[in-house]
N, C-alpha and C positions, 0 to 999 in steps of 0.2 A: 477477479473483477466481476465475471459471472454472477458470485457468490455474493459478493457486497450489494451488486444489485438486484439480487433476486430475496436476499435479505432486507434490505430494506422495505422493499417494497412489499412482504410480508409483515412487514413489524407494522407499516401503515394500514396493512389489509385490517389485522389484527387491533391495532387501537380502534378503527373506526367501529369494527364492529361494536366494541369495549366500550365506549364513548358513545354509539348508538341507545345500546340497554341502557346505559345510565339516564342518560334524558330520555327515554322511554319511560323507565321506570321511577320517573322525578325525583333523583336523586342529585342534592346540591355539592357540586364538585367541593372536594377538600383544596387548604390552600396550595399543597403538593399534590399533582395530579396523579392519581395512583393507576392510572390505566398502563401505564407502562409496565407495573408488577406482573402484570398477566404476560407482555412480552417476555419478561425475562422466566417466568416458568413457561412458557413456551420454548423458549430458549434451552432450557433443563432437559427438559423430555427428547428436544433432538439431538440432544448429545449424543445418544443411544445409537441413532441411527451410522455416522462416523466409526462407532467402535463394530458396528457390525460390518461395515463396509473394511474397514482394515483386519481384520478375521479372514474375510473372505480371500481379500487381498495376499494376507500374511503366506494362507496356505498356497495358493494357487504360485507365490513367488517361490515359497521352498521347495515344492513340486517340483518347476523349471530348473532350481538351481541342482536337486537331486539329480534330473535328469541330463541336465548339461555333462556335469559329471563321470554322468555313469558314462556317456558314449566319449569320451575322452582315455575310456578303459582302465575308469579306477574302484571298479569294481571286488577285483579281485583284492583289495587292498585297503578294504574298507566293510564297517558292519551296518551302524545305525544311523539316521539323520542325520545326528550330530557328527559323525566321524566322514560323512561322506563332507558335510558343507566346511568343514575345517580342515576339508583336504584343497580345497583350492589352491592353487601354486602362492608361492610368496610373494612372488614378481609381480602381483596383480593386485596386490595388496601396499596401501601409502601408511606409511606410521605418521607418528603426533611430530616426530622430528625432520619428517618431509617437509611435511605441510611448513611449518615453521622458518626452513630452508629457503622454501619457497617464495614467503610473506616476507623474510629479510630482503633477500633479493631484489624485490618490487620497491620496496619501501626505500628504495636508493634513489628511484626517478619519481621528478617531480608529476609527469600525467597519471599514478597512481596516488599521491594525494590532494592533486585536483578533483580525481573519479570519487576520492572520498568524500572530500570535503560538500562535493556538491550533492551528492547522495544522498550525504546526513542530513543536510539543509531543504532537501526534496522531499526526505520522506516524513520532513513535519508538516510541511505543505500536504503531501497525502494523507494524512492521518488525521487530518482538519476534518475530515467525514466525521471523524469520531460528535465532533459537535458541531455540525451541522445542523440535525434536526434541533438543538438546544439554541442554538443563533438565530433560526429564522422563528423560531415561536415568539422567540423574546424581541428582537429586532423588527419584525414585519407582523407580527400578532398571529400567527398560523397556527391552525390546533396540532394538535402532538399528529396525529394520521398528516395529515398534509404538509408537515415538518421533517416527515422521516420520507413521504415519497419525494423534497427536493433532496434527500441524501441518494436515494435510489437512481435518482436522473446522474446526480453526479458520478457515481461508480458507473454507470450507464456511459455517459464520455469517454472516461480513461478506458472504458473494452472497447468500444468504437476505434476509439484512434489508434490504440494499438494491434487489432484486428485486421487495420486497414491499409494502417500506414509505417510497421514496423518496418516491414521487408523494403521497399521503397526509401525508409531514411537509410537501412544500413546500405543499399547499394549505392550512397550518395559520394561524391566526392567530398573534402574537406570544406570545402566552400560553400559547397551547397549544404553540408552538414550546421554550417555554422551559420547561414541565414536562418536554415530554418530551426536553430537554437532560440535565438534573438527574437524571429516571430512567435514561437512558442512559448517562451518565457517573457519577455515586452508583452503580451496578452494577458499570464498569471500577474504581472506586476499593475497592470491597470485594471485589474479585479480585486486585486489585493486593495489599491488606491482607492477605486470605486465605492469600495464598500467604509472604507475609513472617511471617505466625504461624508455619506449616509449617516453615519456614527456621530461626525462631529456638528452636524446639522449643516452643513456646506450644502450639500447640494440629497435631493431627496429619491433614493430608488422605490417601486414597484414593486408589489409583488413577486408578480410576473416578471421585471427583472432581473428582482435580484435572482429568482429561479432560473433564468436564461444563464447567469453569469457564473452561478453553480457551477451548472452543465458544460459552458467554458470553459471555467476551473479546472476539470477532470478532462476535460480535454489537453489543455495547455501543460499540463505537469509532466504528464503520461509519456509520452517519447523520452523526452530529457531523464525520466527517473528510473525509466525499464531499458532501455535500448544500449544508451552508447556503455554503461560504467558495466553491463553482460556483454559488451560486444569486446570491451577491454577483456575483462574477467577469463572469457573463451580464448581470447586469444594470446596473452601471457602465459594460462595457466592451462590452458589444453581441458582435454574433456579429463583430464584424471584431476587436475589438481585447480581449476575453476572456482570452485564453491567454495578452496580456501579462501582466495581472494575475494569474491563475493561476502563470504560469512564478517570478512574484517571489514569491507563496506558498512555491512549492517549493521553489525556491532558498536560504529561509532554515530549511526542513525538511532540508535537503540538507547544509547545514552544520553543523545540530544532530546530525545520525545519523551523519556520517565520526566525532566524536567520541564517542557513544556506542556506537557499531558496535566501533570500539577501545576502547574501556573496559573494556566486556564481554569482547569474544574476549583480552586482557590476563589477564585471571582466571584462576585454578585452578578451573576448570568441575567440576572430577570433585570439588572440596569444596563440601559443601554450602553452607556459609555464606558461600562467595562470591557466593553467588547473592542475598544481603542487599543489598548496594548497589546495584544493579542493578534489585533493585525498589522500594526506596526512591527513586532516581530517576523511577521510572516510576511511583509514586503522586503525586510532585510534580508530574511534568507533567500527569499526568491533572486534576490537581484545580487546577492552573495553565488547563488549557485548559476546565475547564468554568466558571470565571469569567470568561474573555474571551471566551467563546461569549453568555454570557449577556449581558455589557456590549455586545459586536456585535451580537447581536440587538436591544436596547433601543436602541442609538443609530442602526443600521440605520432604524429604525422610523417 
């Protein structure tokens, strides 16, 4: 979340500048605003940085893992890199038929695919950033710079509240878990609502509102989508075999968002009223995923 917000809010540093020169330089915008091309070669160039940071990375872990090794006294019984890190014990190691094992297992009780279901349905609700900056140009008439810094406010939410308030919800009891499901999700559902008045001309948001209600947004999702379905995952699966259960989370989050990622970008984004299905979808899941939060947590329990 760091990273979405620290992102964004470069992509807007970057248009505005892009968007400065050009009316500087009296040049008549084209009907497709091109100032974004330069974000995304910007975007190119820091890829660079990631692969040299994992280099660095790469070495420094094989280093450790050599040396773990050697002082385990497998020295004597071992030559190059590669023979020291492939001498790790077996016992320490999970096959593809664990994991598997494991995933049957879960997949027996029903608070593992409540964890899923709302998951999925959460993390289209998150990935709504993806068009954000594209919603509020077309919906509120914001330039591309000031479109992508309310995407930055929103990634800004979700690291706030879970910064602040992770540890606090997990030490909650059931009850207290599950009001404060209801007020965090009741919030994303009247955002979600909010903005579908706006769309339908019912009633008319602000600017500045609808950017406040962003920032809500990433606030409201963020516990319910990071917290309880990892607090599950840790604790069925232990720190060895977690991330299977987690990966089969995502995996069916993953599949829900190829098709609403194309749903969306499908649309006529610059009409307003396209932007009506699209959050009618994302009131349904919201309000899909804060009933199987709550059924997970009670049968969790």
């Amino acid at each position: 979340r760091v990273g979405n917000a620290l992102s964004f809010f470069a992509f807007a540093s970057v248009l505005q500048i892009v968007q400065a020169q050009r009316q500087s330089s009296s040049i008549v915008a084209a009907a497709t605003d091109g100032s974004w091309r330069v974000v995304f070669w910007v975007s190119s160039l820091l890829q660079l940085f990631p692969l040299f940071t994992f280099g660095i990375y790469q070495r420094i872990k094989d280093a450790k893992v050599v040396c773990s090794i050697n002082n385990n006294n497998h020295q004597h019984a071992v030559g190059s890199k590669e023979e020291k890190i492939a001498a790790i014990p077996s016992q320490q190691r999970r096959t593809m038929k664990d994991s598997l094992k494991i995933l049957g297992g879960e997949a027996k009780y029903l608070s593992f695919w409540m964890h899923l279901i709302s998951r999925s349905c959460l993390m289209i609700v998150a990935s709504f950033l993806l068009f954000v900056p594209s919603y509020m140009a077309n919906a509120f008439g914001m330039s591309s710079s000031e479109s992508a810094r309310v995407g930055s406010l929103y990634a800004l939410g979700s690291l706030l509240v879970v910064t602040f308030f992770a540890k606090p919800y997990s030490m909650m009891n059931v009850n207290k878990k599950i009001i404060s499901t209801v007020v965090l999700l009741g919030s994303l559902l009247g955002c979600s609502l909010l903005h579908m008045a706006h769309i339908a001309g019912v009633y008319t948001i602000s600017s500045l509102g609808a950017t406040v209600s962003m920032f809500l947004w990433g606030v409201s999702f963020s516990i319910p989508f990071y917290i309880p379905p990892s607090m599950y995952a840790l604790k069925r699966g232990g720190s060895e075999s977690s991330a299977t259960i987690a990966d089969a989370f995502d995996f069916g989050g993953f599949m829900m968002l190829a098709w609403f990622n194309g749903f969306v970008a499908g649309r006529q984004q610059e009409v307003l009223m396209s932007w009506f299905a699209p959050f009618c979808a994302l009131t349904i899941f919201s309000a899909v995923s804060l009933v199987t939060l709550i059924i997970a947590t009670l049968t969790e329990s």
